[in-house]
C-alpha positions in Angstrom: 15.9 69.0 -11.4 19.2 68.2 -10.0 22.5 70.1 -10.2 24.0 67.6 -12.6 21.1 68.5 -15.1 21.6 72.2 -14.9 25.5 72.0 -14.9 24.2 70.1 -18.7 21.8 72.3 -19.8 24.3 75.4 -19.4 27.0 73.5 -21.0 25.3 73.1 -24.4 23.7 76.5 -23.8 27.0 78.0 -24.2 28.1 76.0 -26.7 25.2 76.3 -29.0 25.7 79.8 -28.8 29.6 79.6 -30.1 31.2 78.7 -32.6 33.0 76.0 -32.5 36.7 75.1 -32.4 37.3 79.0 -31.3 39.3 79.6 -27.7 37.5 81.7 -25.1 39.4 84.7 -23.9 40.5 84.3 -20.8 42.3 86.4 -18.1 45.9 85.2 -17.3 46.1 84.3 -13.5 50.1 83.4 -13.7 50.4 85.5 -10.0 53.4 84.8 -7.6 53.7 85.6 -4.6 56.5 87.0 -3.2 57.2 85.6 0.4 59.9 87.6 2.1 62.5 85.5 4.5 61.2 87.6 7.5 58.0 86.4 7.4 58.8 82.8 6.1 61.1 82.4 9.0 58.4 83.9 11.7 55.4 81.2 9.9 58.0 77.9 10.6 59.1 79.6 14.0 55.3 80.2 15.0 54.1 76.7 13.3 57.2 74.9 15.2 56.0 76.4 18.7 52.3 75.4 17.8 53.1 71.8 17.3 50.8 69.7 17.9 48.1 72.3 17.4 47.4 74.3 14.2 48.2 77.9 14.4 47.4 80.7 12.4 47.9 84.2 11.3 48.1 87.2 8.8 50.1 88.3 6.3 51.6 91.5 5.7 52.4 93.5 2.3 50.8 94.9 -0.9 49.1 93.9 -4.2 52.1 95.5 -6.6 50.4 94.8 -10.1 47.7 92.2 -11.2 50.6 89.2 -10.6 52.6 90.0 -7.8 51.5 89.1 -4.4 54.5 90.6 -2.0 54.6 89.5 1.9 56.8 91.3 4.0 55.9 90.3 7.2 53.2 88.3 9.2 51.7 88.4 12.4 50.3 85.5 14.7 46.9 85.5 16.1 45.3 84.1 19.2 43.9 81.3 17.8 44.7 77.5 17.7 42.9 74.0 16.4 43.3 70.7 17.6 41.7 69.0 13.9 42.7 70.0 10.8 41.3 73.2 10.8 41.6 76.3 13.3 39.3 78.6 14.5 37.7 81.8 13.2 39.8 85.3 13.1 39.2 87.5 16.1 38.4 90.7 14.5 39.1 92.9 17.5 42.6 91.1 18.0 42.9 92.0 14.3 42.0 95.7 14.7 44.2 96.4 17.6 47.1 95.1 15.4 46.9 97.1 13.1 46.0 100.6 14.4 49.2 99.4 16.5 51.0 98.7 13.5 49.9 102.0 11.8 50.9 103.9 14.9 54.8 102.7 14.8 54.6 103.6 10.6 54.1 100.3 9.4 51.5 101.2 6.6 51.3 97.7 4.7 48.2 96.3 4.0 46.8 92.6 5.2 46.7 90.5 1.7 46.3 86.9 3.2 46.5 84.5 6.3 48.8 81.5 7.1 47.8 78.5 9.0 50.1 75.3 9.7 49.3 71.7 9.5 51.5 70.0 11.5 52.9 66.6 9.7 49.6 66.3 7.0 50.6 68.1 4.2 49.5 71.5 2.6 45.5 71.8 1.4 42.8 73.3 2.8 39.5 72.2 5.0 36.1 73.0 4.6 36.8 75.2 7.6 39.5 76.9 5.7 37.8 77.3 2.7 34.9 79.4 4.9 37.6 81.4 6.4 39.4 82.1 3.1 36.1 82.9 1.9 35.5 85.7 4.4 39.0 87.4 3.5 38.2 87.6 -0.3 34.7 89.0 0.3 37.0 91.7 1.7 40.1 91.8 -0.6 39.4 89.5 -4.0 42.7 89.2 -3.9 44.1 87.6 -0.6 45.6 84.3 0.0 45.9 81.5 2.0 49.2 80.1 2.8 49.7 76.7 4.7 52.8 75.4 5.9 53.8 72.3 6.9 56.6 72.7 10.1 57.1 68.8 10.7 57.9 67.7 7.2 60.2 71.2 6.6 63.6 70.3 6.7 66.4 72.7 5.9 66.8 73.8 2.3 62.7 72.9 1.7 60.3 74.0 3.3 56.5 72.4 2.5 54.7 75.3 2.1 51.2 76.2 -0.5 49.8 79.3 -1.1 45.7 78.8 -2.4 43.0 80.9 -3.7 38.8 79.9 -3.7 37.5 79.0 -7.2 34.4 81.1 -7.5 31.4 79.1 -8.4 30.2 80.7 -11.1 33.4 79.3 -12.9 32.7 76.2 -11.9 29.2 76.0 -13.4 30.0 77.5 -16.4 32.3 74.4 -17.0 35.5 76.8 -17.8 38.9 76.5 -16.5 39.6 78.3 -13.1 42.6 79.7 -13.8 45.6 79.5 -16.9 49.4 80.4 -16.6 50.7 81.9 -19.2 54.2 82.9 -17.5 57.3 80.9 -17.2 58.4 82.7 -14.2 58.5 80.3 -11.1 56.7 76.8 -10.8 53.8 75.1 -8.9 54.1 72.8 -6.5 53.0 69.2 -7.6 49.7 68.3 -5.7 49.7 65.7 -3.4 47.1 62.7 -3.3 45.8 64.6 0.0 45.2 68.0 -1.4 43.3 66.3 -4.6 41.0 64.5 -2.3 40.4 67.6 -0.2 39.3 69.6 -3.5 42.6 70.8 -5.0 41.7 72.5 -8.4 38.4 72.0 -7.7 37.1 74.2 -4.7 40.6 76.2 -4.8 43.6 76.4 -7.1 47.6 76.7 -6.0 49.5 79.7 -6.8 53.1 79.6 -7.0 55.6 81.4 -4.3 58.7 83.0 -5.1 61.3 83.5 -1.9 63.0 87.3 -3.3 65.6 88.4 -0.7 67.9 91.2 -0.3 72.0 91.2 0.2 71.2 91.9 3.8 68.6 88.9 4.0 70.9 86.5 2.2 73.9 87.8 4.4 71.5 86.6 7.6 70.6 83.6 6.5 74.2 82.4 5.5 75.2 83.5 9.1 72.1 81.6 11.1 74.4 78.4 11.6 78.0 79.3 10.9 79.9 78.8 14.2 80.6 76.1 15.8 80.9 74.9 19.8 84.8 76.1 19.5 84.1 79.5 18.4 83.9 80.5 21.7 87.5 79.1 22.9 89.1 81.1 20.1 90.9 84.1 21.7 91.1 87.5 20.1 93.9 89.6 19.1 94.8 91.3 22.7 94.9 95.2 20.5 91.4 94.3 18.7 90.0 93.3 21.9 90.9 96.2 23.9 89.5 98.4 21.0 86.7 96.2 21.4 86.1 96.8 24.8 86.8 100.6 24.9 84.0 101.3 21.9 81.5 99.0 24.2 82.2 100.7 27.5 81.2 104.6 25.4 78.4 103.2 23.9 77.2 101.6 27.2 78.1 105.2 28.8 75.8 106.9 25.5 72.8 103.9 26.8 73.4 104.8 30.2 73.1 109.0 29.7 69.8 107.5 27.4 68.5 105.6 30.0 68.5 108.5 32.3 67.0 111.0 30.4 64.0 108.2 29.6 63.2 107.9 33.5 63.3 111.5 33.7 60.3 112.1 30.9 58.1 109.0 32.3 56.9 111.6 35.0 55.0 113.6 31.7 54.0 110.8 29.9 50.4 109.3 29.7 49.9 105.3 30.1 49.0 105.2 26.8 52.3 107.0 25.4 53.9 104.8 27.9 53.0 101.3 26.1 54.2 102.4 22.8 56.9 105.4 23.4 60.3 102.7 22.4 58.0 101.2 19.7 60.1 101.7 16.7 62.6 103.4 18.7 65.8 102.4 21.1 64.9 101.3 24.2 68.1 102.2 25.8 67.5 100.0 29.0 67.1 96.6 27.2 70.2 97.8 24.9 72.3 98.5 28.1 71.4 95.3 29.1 72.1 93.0 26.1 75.4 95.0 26.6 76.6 94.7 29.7 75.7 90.9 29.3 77.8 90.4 25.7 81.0 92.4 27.6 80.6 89.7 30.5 80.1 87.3 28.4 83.5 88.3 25.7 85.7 88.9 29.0 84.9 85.5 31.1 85.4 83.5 27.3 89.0 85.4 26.3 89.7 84.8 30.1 88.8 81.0 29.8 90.7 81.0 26.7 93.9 82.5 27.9 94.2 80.0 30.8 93.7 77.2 28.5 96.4 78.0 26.2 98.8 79.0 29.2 97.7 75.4 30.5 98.5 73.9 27.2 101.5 75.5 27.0 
């Protein structure tokens, strides 16, 4: 007896046993998830560097309530493909991360993995689906987020978050999933992602980009100079005040500094690797200053010769 004739016979099993034109309950899947711009900005930035090879990684953040999915932050992992699929997670890779992200207090939780596809559009591959498969034997719950970092252009990214359709569903001949909230939209599938089993093996789940005053204040700076912002001189009072708060705090990084070369003698190597993790390391601050003051006095020097030129 074939599948066909079993998927049949439990079809009008259930329906003898129901009465008909009556709804079956059932549970309301309308989750979001709730992509932050950190880690939406560290997926394109790792899929961009990837290109041509997929990339992949996990996701950050917490389960809040049976329809919130939030991602704070993501990590890339070792591991690369040259089809259209990637390789398996390296679960020692995995575990390091995390007792290294427990040890600086980040105490989120992994809820998902991200993978790109480079130029071909967001859906998943039999390899996915067995790697999305092992998460949820883990956490029900997780997702699987591909992004697209060739056809992203500014303003949209192409980006799909999926989740497996348990079999059981499937042969009892009900719907995998029903929205019941207005709250967001779903992407319209593409032709691709129907052929590769959209709505069939897994369903879409819709993503929601929440940011704070201080992420939208970031992202409306990213590209808001131009090339002649460096030419534009300063007030001469402003500057000076300028330059006199950066010489203390390079004399504060400096007495830091010190005092950090001093206590490497009763350190361990292991409180070596990760004693500026989620600190100030004052030598790579001193640094990044001294090269910003050379860098402000050589441009309002430049400047001030032009305009004398000029003049």
């Amino acid at each position: 007896m074939d599948a066909r004739a079993i998927h049949r016979m439990i079809q009008g099993a259930s329906a003898s046993n129901q009465a008909p034109g009556v709804d079956q309950p059932l549970n309301d899947t309308s989750e979001q998830v709730h992509i932050s711009a950190l880690a939406l900005l560290k997926m394109l930035k790792h899929g961009r560097a990837g290109v041509p090879l997929e990339v992949m990684g996990l996701m950050l953040g917490e389960f809040v309530d049976d329809w919130t999915v939030r991602v704070v932050d993501v990590f890339a992992m070792p591991q690369s493909g040259t089809g259209v699929s990637v390789e398996a997670v390296d679960p020692v890779f995995q575990t390091k991360m995390m007792d290294m992200l427990n040890a600086t207090g980040r105490p989120e939780m992994v809820v998902g993995w991200y993978h790109s596809h480079p130029g071909f559009g967001c859906w998943l591959s039999s390899v996915d689906t067995n790697t999305q498969q092992s998460f949820e034997q883990l956490t029900p719950r997780a997702v699987a987020v591909v992004v697209d970092p060739i056809q992203s252009v500014r303003g949209k990214v192409v980006i799909d978050a999926f989740r497996l359709i348990t079999p059981q569903t499937i042969m009892m001949g009900q719907e995998p999933r029903q929205s019941t909230s207005n709250i967001g939209h779903l992407n319209k599938p593409s032709i691709q992602a129907l052929i590769h089993g959209l709505n069939r093996h897994y369903y879409s789940i819709a993503i929601n980009y929440r940011k704070t005053e201080l992420e939208q204040a970031m992202l409306l700076n990213l590209h808001k100079k131009d090339w002649t912002e460096g030419l534009r001189l300063q007030d001469f009072e402003i500057h000076r005040a300028n330059n006199e708060k950066t010489v203390k705090h390079m004399l504060s990084l400096a007495s830091s500094y010190n005092k950090s070369v001093q206590e490497e003698s009763t350190l361990t190597s292991a409180q070596l690797k990760t004693r500026h993790v989620g600190k100030q390391d004052p030598k790579r601050h001193l640094e990044e200053e001294v090269e910003a003051a050379m860098s402000d006095q050589i441009s309002q020097a430049l400047g001030t010769m032009m305009m004398a030129l000029s003049a």
